[in-house]
N, C-alpha and C positions, 0 to 999 in steps of 0.2 A: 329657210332652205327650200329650193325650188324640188321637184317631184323628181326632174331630171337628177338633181342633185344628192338624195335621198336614194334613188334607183342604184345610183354608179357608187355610194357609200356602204348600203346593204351589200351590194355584188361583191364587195372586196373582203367585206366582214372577215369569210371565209378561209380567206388566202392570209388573212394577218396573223389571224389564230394561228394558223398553220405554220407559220413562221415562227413565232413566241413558241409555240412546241417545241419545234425545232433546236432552237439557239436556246431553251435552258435542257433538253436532251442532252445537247453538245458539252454547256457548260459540265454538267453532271458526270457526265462522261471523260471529263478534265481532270474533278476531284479524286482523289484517293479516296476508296469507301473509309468511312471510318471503326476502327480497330472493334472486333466481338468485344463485348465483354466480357472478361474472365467470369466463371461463373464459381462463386465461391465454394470455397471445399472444407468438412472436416479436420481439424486436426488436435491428436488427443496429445498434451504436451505431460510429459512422464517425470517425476520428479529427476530421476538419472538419466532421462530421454532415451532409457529402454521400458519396451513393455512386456508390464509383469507374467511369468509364467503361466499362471493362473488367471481366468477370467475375473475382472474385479467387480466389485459390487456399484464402483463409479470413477468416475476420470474425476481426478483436482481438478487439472485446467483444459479447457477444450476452446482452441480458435473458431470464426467458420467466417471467413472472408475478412474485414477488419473489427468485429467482434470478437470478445475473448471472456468466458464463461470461467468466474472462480467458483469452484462449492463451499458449500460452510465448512468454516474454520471454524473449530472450538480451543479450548484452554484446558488440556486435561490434565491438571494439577492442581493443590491445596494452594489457596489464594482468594481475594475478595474478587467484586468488580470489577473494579478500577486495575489489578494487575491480568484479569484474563481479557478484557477490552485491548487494554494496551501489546500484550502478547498477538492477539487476533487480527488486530491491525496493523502490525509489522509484519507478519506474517503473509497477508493479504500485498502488501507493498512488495515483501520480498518475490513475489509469486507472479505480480502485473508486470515487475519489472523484469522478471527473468524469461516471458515473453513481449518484450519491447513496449510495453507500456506504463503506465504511472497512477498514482490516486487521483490525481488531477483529472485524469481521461475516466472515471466510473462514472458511470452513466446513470445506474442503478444496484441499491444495494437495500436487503433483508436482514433486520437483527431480530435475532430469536433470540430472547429472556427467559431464564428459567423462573425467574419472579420478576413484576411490576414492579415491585419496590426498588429494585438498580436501574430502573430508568434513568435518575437523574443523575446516579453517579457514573454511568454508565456515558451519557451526552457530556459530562465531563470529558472525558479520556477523548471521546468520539470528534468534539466543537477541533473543527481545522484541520482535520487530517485528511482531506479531500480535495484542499484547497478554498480558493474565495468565492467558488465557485459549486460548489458540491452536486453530483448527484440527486435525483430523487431517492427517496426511503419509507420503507413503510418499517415499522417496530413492533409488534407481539413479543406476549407472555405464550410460551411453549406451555400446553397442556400439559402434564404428566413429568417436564421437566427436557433438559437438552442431555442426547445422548453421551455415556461417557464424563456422566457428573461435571462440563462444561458451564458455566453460570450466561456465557453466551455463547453461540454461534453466528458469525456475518456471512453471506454470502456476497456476490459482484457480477454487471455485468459492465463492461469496462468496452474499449474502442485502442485501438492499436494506429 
């Protein structure tokens, strides 16, 4: 490139930029912004989808965008393992389903044992009812025992 050549290239620099501003300003100004994001909201879901009188001491099920919060489910009746497991996890199905989701969609779930020794009869009832796909989990033995003589409580957090 000759100096002349260089000179009258620099001098223009200026003016091109200024164009490329320009014409994607316009383009921009073409497009539709795109949509806020809804910004997710609480929602406490009631077993009769009224709420209770009295202040309660916790919500079953609570939405908050497409997240959906079960609390532990116990089995508060005379029975082994293996029938407050299987109680607790219909339960839990009945409850995901009755805000539009499923076992399939739990994301994360907590089982509290009242003793380590039903662990494995306990992963019996447990093996497949989340789908092929299951959830993460973490499993403890409850200290002192599950409130309400319950031999387990599961809780969930699940996706809608």
């Amino acid at each position: 490139m000759t100096k002349s050549n260089r000179r009258s290239f620099l001098a223009k620099t200026p003016a091109v930029a200024v164009a490329a501003v320009a014409a994607t300003t316009a383009r921009a100004a073409d497009k539709p912004a795109p949509p806020a994001a809804e910004k997710p909201v609480k929602k406490v879901h009631w077993e009769d989808g009224k709420k209770p009188e009295k202040t309660p001491l916790f919500s079953p099920v609570v939405s908050y965008g497409n997240l959906v919060f079960i609390s532990g489910i116990g089995a508060h009746f005379e029975g082994d393992i293996k029938s407050h497991t299987k109680h607790v996890l219909d339960e839990m199905k009945r409850k995901l389903e009755g805000v539009g989701s499923s076992m399939e969609k739990v994301l994360k779930v907590n089982v509290y044992l009242n003793d380590l020794k039903d662990y494995a009869a306990m992963n019996e009832v447990f093996l497949g009812s989340f789908g092929a796909e299951p959830g993460v989990r973490t499993t403890i033995a409850a200290a002192g025992g599950i409130p309400g003589n319950s031999l387990v409580e599961i809780d969930c957090i699940a996706c809608i």
